[in-house]
Structures are given as structure tokens and as C-alpha cells.
N, C-alpha and C positions, 0 to 999 in steps of 0.2 A: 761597251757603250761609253760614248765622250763625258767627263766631265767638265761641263760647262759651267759651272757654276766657280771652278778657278780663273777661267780668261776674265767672270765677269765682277769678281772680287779685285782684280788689276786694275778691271775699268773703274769701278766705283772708287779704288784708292786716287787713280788719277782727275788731274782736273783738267790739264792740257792734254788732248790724242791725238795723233798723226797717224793718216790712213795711205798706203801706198800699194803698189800691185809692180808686175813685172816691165821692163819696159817693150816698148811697141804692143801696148796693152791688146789686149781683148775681152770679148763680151764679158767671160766666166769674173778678169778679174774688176774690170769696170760696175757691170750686175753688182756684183759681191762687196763696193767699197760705197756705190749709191745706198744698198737695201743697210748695211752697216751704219750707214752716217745717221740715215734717219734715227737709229734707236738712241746713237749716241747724245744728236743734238735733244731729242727726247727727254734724255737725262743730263741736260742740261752741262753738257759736256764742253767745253775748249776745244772744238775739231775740224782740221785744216786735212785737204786732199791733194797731198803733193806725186807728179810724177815726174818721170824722168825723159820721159817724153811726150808728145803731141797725142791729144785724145783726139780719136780717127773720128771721121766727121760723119760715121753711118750712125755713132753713138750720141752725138751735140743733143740730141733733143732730150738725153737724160740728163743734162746741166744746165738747166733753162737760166740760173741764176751765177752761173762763173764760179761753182766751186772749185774746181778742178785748176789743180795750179802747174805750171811745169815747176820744175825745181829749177835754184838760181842760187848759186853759193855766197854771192854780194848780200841777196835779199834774205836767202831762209836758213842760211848759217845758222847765226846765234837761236833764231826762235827753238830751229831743231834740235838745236844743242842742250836746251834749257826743258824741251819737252817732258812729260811724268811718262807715256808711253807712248811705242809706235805700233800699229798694229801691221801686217805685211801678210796680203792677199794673194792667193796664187802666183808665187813668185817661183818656186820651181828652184831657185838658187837661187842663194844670197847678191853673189854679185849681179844679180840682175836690176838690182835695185842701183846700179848706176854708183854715181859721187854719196851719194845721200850715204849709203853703207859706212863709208867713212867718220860721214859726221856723228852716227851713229852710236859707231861703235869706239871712236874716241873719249863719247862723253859720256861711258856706261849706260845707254838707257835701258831700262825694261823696253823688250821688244817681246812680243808676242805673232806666233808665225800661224795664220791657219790656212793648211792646202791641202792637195788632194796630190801633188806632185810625192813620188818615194824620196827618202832621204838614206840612201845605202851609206853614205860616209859621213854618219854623223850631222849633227848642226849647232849653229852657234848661238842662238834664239834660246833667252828666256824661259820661255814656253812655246813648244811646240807641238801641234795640230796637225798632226799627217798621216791622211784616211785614203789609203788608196782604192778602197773598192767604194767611195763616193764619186760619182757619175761628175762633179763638179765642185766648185768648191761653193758656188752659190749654193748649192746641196748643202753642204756645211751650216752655211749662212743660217738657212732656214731653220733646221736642226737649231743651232745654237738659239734664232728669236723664239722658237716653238717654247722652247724649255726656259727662259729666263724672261722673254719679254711677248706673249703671244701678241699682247694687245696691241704693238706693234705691227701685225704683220696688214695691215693697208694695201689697197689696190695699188699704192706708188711703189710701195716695197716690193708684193708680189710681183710688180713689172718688172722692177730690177733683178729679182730671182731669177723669175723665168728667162729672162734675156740671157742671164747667166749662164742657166743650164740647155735652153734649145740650140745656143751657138757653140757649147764645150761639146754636146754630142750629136755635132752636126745634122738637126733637128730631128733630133731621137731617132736618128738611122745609126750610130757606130756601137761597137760595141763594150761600148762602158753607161751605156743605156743600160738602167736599169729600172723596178716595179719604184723606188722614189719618184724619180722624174716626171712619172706618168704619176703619180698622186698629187704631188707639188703642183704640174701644169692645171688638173682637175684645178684643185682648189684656188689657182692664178684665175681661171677661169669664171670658178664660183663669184670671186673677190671682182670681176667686172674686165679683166682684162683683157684687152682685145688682141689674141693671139695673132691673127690674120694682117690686122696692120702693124705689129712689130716686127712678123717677117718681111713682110712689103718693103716697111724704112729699113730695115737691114740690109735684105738680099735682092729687094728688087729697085734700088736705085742707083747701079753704076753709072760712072760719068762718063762720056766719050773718050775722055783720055785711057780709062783704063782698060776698055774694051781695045781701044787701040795699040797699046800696051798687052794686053793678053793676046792679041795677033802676032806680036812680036816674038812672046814667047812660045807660042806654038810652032814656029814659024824654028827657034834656034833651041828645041830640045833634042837632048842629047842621050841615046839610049847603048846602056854598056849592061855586063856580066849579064848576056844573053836574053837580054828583053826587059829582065825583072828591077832593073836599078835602072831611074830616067831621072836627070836632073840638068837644070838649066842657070844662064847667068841671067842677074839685070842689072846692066852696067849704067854710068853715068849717061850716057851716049846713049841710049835706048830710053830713058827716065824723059831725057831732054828732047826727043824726038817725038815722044808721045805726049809731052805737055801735062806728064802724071805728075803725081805725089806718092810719097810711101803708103800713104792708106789706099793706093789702087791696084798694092800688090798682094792683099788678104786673100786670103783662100786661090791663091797658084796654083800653090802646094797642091794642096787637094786635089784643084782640076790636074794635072798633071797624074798624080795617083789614080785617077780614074781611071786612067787608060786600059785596057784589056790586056794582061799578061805582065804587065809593072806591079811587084810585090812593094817598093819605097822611091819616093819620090825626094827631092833637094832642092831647094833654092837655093842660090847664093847670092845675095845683093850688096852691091860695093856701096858701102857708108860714105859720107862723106870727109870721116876722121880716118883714113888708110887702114879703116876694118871693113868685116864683110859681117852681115845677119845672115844667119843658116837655119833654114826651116827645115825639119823631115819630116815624113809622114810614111806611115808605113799599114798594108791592109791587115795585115793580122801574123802573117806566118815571123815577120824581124820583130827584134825590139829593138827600136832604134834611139832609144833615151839613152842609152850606154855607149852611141859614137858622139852623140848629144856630153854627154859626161868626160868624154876623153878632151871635146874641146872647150872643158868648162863651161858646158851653158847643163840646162837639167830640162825636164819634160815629163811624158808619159812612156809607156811602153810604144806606142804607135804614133803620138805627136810632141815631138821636142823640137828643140833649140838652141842656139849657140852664139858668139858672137865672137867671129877670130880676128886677131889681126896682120894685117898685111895687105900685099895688091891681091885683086880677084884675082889675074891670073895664075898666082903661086898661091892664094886659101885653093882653091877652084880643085887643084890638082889633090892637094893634100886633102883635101875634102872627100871626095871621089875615091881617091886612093883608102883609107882609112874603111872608108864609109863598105865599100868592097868586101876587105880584110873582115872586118867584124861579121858583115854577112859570111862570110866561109866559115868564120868559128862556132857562127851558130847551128849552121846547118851540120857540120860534125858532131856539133853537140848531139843536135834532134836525130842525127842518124845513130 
């Protein structure tokens, strides 16, 4: 069982806290750094929510009030530097936290890490939080207000939890669903929340662009090592065609994994600093956090990430290529 009662001794020491999560955020770590903030300002805390990148626009109406900051090395330098702790939400790897990492860890801070991501090669964190049979890290979340701050836990809280936990387990269909979630949701439910329109502003408001955009991508997938491995590009060129954004390419992955007979699925999206973002997803039989690992990004067993650089069409290949390779080692294994 976690001791919570050390993260929450770091906070009480600090006056200044810095909240962050992984970049190209999602729900689990967005959930997890809203339902956090609340207990912190609570306790009357110093606390700024910096990311590294753009909070995607299905989440806006959890920031009604502009907390959410992108990071800027001009602006949030020095604050960062001088900070008493950072706390860092589903980040899965260090380096996902972008520049920030840097300023970080030049100016010694207490950093405290709480995720649900494994950390097989060690980590650099303070204190570290890493529960992998938690369904989410907003799971975490919860856990931790139950036991230090119950009175906290608010319908606003409980909304952020839940968002947390019904988008990390792909609304309690995958299989890191577990008897939490369904208790947590219960009592979201109790606490007044309206489940039905948070999946609505989540899942049921695509834009035309990216519906036009997910034609594209059906349209140029690519299926190798005998049906089970499918994975596709989205180039600048198709981004610009569709009149999308990078938030109209969330859950691809997924629909691509759907397919009947596809065991892992791939994105590859060309950045516009000559890297690529790599999504995998895998149904149960790969773990695919370990091709996720090779290219320095981290994950789960079934949904990682990565971030390489180079042009698409040379990550594309080595991507593919690799991605392959590992599938063969594993199935030696299992055989």
C-alpha cells in the first residue's frame, strides 16, 4: 500500500508547486493535474500548471479560468528554477516533459513523480510513485485525496478523476480496467457528475476536419508481418489538406487497432521540428512499451509512445523495422 503521507509532507514543506504531465497531454494526465490542483490551492499553495504542449481542445472546458500554461523558457525560466517542488503526472519518461526537464534538473528541485507508467531502468525523481496495476494515474489521484485530504474530493474533483480514468481505460472496455474504476465512477456519480455529457464533450464532438483527416488515414494504411502489425503516416501534406490540428489525431491509434486480425497498430506523425510522434497500441498478445523504450519515449504494456527524430520517411522505416523485430522476440519468447 502507497505511503502517502511522504508526497504529502513535500507538499506541506513547499510553498511554491509546479504541476506538469507528459506532452501531447491526455485525459489520465490532464484529470490528474486539475483534481491535484484543487487540493493544493486548498492548502493554500503557490501552484502553476505548466505544459509542454497545447491542451487539446476536447479538455478546454476543464480550464475555464486559463490555468494551464504552455511553457516558455523567456517567461517561466527563473520562476521554475526557484520553484520548492514539481510534481509530474503520468509522464511515462522523464524526457517527456519537454525543455522543462532541463531546468529542472539544473536547479536541483524536489521533483516528485506519481504514475501508473513501469520504470524498468530506474528513475531520476525524488520520489517516486509507480503503481502499475493502477487502472490510471487519476486512480492514484484519488487514492492519495481519499487518505490525506478526503474533504477535497468535490464534484469538480471527482470530474477530473473520472475523465481521467474512463479515457486511460478506454471507457472501462481495456484491460487495465479494473473493480477501482468502477467504484471511483460509482461514487463520481454519487458526488453529482454527469457521466453521459463528459463522454459526449469528449467523444462525441469531432470537427470536420478531422473526420476528414481520419478518411485520409484509412484511405493510406499500411498492413505488414502478415495482417497483425498496421500502421500509417500523417504527413504535413495531409495535416494541410484536411485543415486539422494535432488534437484531431487522438485516438487513430486505436481506430486502426480495431481492425479484425491487427494485433498493434502505429502512428507516425511528422512534427514540425524534423521529429516524428509515435503512438502504439497493441490488443493484448505484444507489449509494446519496450519498442516504445528503444526509442526513448515509455508507456504501458499495450499504449506507449515515443518521440524520434528525423524525416518521416527514414523514422517510418526504422519504426516499422524495429517495431517487427521486437514482435518476433516476443513471440519466441511465448513460444
Amino acid at each position: 500500500m502507497t505511503d502517502w503521507k511522504k508526497i504529502y509532507q513535500e507538499i506541506e514543506k513547499a510553498d511554491s508547486i509546479m504541476l506538469t504531465t507528459h506532452e501531447n497531454p491526455d485525459g489520465d494526465g490532464i484529470g490528474s493535474i486539475v483534481a491535484l490542483y484543487h487540493h493544493l490551492i486548498a492548502k493554500e499553495k503557490k501552484c502553476r500548471i505548466l505544459l509542454t504542449s497545447m491542451l487539446p481542445e476536447e479538455y478546454r472546458f476543464l480550464d475555464p479560468d486559463n490555468k494551464f500554461e504552455i511553457f516558455e523558457e523567456a517567461k517561466h525560466t527563473e520562476w521554475l528554477g526557484n520553484v520548492d517542488l514539481s510534481i509530474l503526472l503520468d509522464i511515462g519518461n522523464y524526457t517527456r516533459t519537454g525543455r522543462m526537464w532541463n531546468v529542472i534538473q539544473q536547479n536541483d528541485t524536489t521533483v516528485v513523480n506519481i504514475d501508473h507508467h513501469p520504470y524498468p531502468n530506474g528513475h531520476p525523481f525524488t520520489i517516486n510513485i509507480s503503481d502499475i496495476n493502477a487502472s490510471a494515474t487519476g486512480e492514484l489521484i484519488y487514492s492519495y485525496l481519499k487518505a490525506i485530504d478526503p474533504g477535497c474530493l468535490s464534484k469538480k474533483v471527482y470530474e477530473a478523476i473520472y475523465i481521467a480514468i474512463m479515457t486511460d481505460t478506454g471507457s472501462f472496455s481495456y484491460n487495465n480496467t479494473n473493480v477501482a474504476c468502477h467504484e471511483i465512477a460509482a461514487n463520481a456519480i454519487k458526488a453529482g457528475v454527469d457521466t453521459a455529457k463528459i463522454h459526449q464533450k469528449i467523444y462525441g464532438s469531432s470537427s470536420r476536419s478531422r473526420i476528414k483527416l481520419l478518411a485520409a488515414v484509412a484511405a493510406s494504411l499500411q498492413f505488414t508481418y502478415n495482417g497483425k502489425l498496421v500502421w500509417f503516416k500523417i504527413t504535413k501534406e495531409m495535416m494541410k489538406k484536411a485543415n486539422a490540428t494535432k488534437d484531431d489525431v487522438d485516438g487513430f491509434t486505436d481506430f486502426a487497432r480495431a481492425i479484425k486480425g491487427v494485433e498493434v497498430s502505429v502512428m507516425i506523425f511528422d512534427n514540425a521540428d524534423n521529429s516524428c510522434r509515435i503512438n502504439f497500441r497493441s490488443k493484448g498478445y505484444y507489449s509494446i512499451n519496450k519498442i516504445a523504450q528503444y526509442f526513448e519515449g515509455g508507456g504501458h504494456s499495450f499504449a506507449a509512445g515515443a518521440k524520434v527524430i528525423g524525416k518521416i520517411s527514414d523514422v517510418s522505416s526504422k519504426v516499422v523495422e524495429k517495431t517487427i523485430e521486437i514482435m518476433k522476440e516476443q513471440e519466441e519468447v511465448i513460444d
